[in-house]
N, C-alpha and C positions, 0 to 999 in steps of 0.2 A: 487610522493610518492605512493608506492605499499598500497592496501588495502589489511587488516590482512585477514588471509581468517578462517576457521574451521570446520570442516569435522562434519556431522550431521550423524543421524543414523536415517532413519526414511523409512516408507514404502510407496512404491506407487501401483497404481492400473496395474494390467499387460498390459492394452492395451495403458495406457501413456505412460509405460516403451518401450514399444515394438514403439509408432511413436514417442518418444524422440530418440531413439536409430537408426529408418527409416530417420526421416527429419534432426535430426542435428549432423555434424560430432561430433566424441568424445573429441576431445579440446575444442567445444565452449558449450558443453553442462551444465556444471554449470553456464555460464554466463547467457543461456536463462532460467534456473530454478531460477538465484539470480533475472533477470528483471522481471520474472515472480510473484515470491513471494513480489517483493517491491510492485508493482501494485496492489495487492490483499491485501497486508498491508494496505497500502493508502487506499483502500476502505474502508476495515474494519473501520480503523480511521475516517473516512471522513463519515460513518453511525454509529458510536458511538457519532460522534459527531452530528449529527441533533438530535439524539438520546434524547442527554443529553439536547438539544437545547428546544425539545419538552416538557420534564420533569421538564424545570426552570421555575420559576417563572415566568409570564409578566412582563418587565419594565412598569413604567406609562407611558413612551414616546415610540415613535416608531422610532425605526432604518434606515436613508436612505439605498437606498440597494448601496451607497457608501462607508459608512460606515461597510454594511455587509461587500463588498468585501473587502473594505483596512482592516475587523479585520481576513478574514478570509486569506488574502495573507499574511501577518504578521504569523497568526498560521502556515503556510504550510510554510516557510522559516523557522520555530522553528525546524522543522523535520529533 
């Protein structure tokens, strides 16, 4: 199944323009700006999230870091 696609309107810096335009031919070029932007999403999210992590409350129990990870592979499959 093809992904819906959507034309954005938005500005870059001249010297991205210029090695997006050097290193990658013109057919794959929104694909390496869409892998690009997921990754940098994810981050965001993924420091919003310690974020929010820092600013909650303590439970009175403490978390194994088993449990961190099966809650936080659970969140990243939400995505």
């Amino acid at each position: 199944m093809a992904t819906k696609t959507r034309k954005c309107n938005f500005s870059i810096d001249e010297d991205l323009c210029r090695a997006l335009e050097e290193l990658i031919p013109s057919g794959q070029r929104s694909r390496v700006v869409n892998e690009a932007l997921r990754r940098e999403l994810a981050r965001i999210r993924r420091q919003q999230a310690v974020e929010k992590l820092k600013a909650a409350p303590r439970p009175s129990t403490s978390l194994t870091n088993d449990e961190i990870v099966t809650s936080l592979t659970h969140d990243h499959a939400s995505h």
